[in-house]
PDB file of N, H, CA, C and O in Angstrom:
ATOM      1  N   UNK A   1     105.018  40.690  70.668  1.00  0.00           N
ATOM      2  CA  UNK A   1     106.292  41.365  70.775  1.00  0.00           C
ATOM      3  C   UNK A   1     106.150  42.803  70.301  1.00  0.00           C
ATOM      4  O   UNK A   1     105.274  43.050  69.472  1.00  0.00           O
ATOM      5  N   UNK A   2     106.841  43.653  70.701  1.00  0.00           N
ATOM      6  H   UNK A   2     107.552  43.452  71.374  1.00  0.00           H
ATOM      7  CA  UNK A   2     107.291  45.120  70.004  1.00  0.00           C
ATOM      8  C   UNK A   2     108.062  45.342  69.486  1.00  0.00           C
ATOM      9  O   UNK A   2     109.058  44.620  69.536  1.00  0.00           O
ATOM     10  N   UNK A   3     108.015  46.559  68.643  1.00  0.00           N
ATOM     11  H   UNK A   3     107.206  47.146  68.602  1.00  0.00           H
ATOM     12  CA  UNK A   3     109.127  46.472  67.708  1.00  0.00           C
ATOM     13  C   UNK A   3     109.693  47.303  68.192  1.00  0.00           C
ATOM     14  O   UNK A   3     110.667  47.382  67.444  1.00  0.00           O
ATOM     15  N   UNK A   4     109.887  48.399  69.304  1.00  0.00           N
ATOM     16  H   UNK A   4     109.096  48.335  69.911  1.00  0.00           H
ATOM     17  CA  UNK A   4     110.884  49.115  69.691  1.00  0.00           C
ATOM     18  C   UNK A   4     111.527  48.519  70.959  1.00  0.00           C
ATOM     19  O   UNK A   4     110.987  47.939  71.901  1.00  0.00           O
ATOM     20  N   UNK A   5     113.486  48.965  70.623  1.00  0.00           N
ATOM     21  H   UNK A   5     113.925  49.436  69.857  1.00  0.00           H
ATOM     22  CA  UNK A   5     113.958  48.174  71.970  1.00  0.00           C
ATOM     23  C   UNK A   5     114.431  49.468  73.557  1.00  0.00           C
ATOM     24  O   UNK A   5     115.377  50.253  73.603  1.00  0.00           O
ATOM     25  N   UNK A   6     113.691  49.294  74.286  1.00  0.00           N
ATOM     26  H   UNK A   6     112.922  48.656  74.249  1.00  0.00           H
ATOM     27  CA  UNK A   6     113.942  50.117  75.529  1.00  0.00           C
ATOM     28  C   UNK A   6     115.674  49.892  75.682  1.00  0.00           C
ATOM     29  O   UNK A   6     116.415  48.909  75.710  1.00  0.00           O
ATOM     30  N   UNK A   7     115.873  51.496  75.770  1.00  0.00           N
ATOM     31  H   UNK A   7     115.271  52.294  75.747  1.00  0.00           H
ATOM     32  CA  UNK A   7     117.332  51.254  76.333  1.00  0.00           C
ATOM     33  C   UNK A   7     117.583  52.692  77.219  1.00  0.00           C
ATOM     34  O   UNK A   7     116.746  53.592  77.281  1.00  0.00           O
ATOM     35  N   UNK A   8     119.058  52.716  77.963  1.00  0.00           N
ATOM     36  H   UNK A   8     119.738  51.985  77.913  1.00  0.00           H
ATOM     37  CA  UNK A   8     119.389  53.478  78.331  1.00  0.00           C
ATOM     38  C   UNK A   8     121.247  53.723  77.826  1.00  0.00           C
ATOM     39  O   UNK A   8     121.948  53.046  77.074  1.00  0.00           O
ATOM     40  N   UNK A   9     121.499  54.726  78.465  1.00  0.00           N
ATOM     41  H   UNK A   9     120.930  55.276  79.075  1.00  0.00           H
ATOM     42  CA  UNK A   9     122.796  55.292  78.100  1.00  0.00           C
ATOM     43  C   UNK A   9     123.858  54.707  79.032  1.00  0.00           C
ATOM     44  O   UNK A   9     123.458  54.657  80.195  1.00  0.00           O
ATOM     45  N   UNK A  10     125.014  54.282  78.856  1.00  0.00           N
ATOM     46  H   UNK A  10     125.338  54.323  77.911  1.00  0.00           H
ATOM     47  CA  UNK A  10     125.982  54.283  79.466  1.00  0.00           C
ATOM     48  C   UNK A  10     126.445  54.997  80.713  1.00  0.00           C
ATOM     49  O   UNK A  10     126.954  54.353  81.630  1.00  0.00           O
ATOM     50  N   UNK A  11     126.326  55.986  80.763  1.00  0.00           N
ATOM     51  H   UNK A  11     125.913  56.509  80.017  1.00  0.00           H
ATOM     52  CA  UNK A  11     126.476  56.978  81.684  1.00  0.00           C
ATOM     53  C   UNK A  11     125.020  56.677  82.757  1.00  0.00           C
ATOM     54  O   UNK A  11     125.152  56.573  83.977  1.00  0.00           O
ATOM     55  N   UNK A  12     123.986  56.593  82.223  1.00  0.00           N
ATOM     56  H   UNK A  12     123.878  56.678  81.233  1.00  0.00           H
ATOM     57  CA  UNK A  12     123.238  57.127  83.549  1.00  0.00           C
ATOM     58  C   UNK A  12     123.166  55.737  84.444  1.00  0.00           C
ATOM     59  O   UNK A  12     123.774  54.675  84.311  1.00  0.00           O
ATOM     60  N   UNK A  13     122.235  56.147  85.357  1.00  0.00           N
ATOM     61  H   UNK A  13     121.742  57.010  85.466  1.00  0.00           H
ATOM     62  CA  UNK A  13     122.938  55.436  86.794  1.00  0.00           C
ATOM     63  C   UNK A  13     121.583  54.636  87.081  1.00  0.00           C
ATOM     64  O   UNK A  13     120.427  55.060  87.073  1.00  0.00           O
ATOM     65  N   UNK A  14     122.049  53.412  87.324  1.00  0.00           N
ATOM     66  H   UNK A  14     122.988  53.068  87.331  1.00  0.00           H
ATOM     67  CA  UNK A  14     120.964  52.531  87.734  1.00  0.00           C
ATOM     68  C   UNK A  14     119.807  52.512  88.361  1.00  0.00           C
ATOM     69  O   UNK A  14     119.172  51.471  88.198  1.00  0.00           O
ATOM     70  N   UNK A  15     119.246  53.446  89.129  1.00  0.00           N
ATOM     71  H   UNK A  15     119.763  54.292  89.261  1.00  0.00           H
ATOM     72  CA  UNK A  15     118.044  53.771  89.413  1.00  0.00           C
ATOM     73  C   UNK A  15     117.372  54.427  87.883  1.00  0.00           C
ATOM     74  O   UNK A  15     116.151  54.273  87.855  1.00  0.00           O
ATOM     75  N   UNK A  16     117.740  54.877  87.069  1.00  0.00           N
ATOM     76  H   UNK A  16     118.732  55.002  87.092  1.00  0.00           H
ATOM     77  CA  UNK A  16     116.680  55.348  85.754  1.00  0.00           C
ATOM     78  C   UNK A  16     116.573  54.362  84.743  1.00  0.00           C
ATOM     79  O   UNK A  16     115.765  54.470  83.821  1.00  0.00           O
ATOM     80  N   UNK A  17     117.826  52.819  84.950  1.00  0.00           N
ATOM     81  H   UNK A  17     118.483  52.732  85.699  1.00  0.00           H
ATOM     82  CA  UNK A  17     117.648  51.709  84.298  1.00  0.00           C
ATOM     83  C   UNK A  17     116.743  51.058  84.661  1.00  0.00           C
ATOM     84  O   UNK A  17     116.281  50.382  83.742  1.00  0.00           O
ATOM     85  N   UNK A  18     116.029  50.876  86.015  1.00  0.00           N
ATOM     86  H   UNK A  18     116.404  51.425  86.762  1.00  0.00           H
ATOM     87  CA  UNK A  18     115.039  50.395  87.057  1.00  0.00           C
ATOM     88  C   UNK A  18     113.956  50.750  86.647  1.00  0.00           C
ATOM     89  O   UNK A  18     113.123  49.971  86.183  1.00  0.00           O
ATOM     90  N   UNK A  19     113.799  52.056  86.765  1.00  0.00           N
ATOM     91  H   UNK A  19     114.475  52.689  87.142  1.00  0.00           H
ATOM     92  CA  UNK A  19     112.662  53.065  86.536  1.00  0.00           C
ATOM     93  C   UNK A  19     112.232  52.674  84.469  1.00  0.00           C
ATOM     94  O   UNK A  19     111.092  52.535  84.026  1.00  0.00           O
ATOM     95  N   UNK A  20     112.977  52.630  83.996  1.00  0.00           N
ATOM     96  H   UNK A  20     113.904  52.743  84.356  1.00  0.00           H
ATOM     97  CA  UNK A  20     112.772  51.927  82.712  1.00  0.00           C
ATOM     98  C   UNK A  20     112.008  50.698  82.601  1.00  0.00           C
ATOM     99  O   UNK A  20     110.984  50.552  81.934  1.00  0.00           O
ATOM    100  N   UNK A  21     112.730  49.627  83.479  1.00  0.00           N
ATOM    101  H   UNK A  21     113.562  49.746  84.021  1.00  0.00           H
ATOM    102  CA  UNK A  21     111.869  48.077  83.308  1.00  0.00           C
ATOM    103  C   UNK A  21     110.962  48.592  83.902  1.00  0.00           C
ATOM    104  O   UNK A  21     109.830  48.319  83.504  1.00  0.00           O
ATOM    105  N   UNK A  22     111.092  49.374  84.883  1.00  0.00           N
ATOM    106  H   UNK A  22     112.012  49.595  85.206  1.00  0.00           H
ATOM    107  CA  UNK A  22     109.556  49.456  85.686  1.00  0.00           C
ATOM    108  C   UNK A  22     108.265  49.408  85.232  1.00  0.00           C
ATOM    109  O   UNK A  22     107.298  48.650  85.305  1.00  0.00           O
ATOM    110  N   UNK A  23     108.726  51.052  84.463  1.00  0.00           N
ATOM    111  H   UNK A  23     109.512  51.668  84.404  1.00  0.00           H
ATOM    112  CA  UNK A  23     107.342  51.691  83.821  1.00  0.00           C
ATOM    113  C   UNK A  23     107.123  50.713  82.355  1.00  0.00           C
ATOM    114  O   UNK A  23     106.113  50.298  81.788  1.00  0.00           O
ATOM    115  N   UNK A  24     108.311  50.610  82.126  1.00  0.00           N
ATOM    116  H   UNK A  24     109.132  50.948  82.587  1.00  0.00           H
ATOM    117  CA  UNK A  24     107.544  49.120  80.463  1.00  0.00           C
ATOM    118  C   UNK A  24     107.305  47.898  80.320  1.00  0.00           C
ATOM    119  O   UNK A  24     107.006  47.149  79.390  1.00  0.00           O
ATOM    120  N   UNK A  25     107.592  47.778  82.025  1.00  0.00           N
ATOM    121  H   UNK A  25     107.835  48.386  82.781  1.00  0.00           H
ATOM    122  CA  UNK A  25     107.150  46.437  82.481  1.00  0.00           C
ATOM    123  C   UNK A  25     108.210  45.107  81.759  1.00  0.00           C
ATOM    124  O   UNK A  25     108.113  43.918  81.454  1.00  0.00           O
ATOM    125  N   UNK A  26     108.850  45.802  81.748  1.00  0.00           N
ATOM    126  H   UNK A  26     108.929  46.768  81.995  1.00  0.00           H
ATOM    127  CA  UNK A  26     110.193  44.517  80.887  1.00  0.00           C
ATOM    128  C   UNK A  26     111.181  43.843  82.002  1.00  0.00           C
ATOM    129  O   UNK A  26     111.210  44.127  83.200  1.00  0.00           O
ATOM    130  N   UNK A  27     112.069  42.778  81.241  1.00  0.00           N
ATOM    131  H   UNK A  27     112.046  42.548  80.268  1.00  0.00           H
ATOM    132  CA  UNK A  27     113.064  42.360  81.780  1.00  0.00           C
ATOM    133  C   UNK A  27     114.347  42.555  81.672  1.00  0.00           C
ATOM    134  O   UNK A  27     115.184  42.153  82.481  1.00  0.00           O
ATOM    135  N   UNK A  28     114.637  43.391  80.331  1.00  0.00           N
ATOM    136  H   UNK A  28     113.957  43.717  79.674  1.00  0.00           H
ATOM    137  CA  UNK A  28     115.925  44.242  80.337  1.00  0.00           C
ATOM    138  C   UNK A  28     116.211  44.981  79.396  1.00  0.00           C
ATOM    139  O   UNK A  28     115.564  44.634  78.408  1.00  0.00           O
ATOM    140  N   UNK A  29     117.052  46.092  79.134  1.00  0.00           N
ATOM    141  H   UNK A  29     117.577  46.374  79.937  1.00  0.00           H
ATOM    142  CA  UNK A  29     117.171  47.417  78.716  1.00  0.00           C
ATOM    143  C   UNK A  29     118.469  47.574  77.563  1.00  0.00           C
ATOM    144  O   UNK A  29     119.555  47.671  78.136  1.00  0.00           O
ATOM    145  N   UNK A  30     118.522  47.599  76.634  1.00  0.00           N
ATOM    146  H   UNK A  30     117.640  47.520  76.169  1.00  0.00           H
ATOM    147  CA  UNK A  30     119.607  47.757  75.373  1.00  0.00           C
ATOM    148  C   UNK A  30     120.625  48.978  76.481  1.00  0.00           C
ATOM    149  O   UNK A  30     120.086  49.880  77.122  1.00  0.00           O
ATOM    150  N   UNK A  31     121.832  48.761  76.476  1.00  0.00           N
ATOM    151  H   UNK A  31     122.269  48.027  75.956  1.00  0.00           H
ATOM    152  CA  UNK A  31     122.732  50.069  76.718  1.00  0.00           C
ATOM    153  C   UNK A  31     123.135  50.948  75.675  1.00  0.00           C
ATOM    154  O   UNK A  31     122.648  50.411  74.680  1.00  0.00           O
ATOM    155  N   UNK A  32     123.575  51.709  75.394  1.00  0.00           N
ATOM    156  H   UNK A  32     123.971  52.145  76.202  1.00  0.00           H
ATOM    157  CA  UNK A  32     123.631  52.269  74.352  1.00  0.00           C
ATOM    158  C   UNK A  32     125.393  53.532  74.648  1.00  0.00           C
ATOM    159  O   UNK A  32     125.631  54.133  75.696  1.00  0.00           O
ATOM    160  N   UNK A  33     126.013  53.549  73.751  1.00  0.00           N
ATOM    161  H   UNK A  33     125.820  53.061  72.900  1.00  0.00           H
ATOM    162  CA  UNK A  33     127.390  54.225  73.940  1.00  0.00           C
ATOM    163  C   UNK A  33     126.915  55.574  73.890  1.00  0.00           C
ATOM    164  O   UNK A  33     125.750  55.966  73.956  1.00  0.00           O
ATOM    165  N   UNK A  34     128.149  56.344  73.744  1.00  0.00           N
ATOM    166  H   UNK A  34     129.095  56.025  73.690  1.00  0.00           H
ATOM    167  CA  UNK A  34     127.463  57.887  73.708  1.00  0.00           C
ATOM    168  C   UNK A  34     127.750  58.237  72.632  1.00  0.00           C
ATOM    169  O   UNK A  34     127.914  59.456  72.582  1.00  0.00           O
ATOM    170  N   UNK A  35     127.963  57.488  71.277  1.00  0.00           N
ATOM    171  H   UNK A  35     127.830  56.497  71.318  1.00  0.00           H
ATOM    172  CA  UNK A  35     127.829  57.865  69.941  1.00  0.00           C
ATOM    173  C   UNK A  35     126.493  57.028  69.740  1.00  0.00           C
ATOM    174  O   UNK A  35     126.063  57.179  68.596  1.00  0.00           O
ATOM    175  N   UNK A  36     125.595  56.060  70.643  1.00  0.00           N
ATOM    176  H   UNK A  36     125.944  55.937  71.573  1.00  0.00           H
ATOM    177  CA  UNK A  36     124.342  55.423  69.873  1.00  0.00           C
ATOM    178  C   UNK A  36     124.293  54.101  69.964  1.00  0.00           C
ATOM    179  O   UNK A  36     123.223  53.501  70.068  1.00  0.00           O
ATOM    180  N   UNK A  37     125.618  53.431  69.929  1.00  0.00           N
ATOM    181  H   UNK A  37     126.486  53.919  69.845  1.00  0.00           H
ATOM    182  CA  UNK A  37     125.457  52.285  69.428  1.00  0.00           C
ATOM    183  C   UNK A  37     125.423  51.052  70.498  1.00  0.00           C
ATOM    184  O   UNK A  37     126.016  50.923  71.569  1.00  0.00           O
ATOM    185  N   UNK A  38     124.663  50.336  69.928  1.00  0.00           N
ATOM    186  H   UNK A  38     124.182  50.440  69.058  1.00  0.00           H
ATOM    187  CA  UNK A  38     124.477  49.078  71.109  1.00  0.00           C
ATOM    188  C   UNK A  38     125.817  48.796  71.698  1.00  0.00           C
ATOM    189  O   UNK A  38     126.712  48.403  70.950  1.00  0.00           O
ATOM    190  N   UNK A  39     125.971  48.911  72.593  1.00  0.00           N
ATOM    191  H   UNK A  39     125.244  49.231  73.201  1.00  0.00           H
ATOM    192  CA  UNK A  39     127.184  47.920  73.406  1.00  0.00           C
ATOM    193  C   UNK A  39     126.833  46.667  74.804  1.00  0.00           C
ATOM    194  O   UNK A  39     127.615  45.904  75.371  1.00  0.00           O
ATOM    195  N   UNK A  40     125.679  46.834  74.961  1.00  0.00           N
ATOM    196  H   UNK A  40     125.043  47.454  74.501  1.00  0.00           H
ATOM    197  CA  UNK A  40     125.217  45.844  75.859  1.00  0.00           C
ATOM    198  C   UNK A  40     123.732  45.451  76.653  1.00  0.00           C
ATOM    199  O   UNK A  40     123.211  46.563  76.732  1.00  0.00           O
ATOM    200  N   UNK A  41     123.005  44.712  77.129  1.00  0.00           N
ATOM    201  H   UNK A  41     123.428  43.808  77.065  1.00  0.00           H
ATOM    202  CA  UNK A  41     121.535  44.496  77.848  1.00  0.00           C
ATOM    203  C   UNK A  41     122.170  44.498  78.956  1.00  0.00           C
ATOM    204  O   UNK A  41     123.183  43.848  79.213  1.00  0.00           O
ATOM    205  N   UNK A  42     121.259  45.656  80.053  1.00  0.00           N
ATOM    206  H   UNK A  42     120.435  46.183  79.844  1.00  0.00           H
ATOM    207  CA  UNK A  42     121.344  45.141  81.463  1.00  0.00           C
ATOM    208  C   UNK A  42     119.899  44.549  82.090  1.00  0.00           C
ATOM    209  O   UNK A  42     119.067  45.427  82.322  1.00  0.00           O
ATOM    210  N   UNK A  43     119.643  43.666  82.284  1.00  0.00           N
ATOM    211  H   UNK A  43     120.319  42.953  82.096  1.00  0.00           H
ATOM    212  CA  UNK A  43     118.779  42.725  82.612  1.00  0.00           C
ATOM    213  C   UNK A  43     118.389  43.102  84.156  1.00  0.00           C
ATOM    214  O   UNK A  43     119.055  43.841  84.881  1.00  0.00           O
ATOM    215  N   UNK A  44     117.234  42.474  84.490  1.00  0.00           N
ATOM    216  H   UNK A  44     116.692  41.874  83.902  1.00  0.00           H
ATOM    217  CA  UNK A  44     116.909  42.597  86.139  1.00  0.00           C
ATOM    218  C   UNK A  44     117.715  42.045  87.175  1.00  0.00           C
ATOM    219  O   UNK A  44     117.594  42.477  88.321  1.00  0.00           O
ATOM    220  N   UNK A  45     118.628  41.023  86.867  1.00  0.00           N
ATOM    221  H   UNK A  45     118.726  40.673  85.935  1.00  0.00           H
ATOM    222  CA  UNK A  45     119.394  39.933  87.053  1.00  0.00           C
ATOM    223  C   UNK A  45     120.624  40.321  87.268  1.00  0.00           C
ATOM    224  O   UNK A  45     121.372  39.719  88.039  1.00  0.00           O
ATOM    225  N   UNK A  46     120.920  41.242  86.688  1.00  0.00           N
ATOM    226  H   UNK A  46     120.313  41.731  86.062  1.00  0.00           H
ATOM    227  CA  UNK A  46     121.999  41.926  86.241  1.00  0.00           C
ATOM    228  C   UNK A  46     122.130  43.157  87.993  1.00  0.00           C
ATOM    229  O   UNK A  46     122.843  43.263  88.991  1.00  0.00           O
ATOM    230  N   UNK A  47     120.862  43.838  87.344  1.00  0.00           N
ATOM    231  H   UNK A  47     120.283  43.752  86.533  1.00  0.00           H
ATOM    232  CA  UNK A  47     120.591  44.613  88.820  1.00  0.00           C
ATOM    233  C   UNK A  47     120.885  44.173  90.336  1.00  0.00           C
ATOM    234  O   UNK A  47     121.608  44.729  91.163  1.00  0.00           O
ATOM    235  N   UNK A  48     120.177  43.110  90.446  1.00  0.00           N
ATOM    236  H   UNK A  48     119.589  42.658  89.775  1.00  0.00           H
ATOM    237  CA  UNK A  48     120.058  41.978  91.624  1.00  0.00           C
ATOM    238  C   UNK A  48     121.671  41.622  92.327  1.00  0.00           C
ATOM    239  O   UNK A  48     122.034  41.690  93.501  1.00  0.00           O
ATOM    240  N   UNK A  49     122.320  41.282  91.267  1.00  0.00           N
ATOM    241  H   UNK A  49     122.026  41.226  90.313  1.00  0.00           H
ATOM    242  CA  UNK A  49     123.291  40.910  91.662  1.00  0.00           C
ATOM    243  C   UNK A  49     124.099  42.125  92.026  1.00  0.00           C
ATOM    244  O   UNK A  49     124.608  42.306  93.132  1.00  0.00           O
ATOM    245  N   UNK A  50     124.176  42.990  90.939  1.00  0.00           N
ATOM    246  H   UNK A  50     123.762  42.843  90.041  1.00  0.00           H
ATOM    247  CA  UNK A  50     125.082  44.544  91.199  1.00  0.00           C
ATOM    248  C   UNK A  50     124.692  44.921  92.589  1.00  0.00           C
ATOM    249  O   UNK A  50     125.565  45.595  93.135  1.00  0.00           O
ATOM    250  N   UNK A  51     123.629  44.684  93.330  1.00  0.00           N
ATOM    251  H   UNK A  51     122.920  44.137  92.886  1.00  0.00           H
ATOM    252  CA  UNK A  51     122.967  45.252  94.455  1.00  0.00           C
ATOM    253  C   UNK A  51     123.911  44.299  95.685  1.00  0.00           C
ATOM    254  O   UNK A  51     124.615  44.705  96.610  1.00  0.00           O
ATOM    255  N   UNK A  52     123.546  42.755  95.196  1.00  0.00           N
ATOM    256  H   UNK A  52     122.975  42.425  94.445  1.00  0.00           H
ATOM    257  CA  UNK A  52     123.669  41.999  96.252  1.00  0.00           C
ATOM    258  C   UNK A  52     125.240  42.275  96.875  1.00  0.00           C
ATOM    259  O   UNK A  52     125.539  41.928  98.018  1.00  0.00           O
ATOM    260  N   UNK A  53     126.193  42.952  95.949  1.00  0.00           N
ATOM    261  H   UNK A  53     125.950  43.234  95.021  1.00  0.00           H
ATOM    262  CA  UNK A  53     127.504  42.852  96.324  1.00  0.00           C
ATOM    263  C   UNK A  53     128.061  44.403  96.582  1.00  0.00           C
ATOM    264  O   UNK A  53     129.204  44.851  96.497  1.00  0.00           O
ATOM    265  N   UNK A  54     126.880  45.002  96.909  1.00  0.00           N
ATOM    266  H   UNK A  54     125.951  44.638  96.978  1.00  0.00           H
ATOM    267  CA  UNK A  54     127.298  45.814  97.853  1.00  0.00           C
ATOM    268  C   UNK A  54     127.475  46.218  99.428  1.00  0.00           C
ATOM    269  O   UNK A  54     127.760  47.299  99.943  1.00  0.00           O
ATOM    270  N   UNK A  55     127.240  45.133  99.907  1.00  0.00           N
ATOM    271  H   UNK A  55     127.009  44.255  99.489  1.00  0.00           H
ATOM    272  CA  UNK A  55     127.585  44.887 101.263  1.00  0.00           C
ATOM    273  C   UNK A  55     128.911  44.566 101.299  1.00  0.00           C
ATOM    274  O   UNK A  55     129.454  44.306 102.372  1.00  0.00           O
TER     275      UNK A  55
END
């Protein structure tokens, strides 16, 4: 395991959440508010589905 947790910001936009699991080879990403603080994981799963229901 590692001890640091990959995350991204609230605001940015799902292709740089992608590009995150990508390059660290993970399965999902801490969100983070725009004062810092954890507010949620978006998972690959998470992605998949956000995708599937855009048709």
């Amino acid at each position: 395991m590692k001890d640091e947790i990959a995350t991204v910001n609230y605001d940015d936009d799902l292709a740089k959440a992608c590009k995150v699991l990508m390059d660290k080879k993970i399965n999902g990403v801490g969100v983070l508010s725009s004062n810092g603080a954890l507010i949620g994981i978006l998972s690959k799963t998470d992605i998949i589905k956000a995708i599937a229901f855009l048709d």
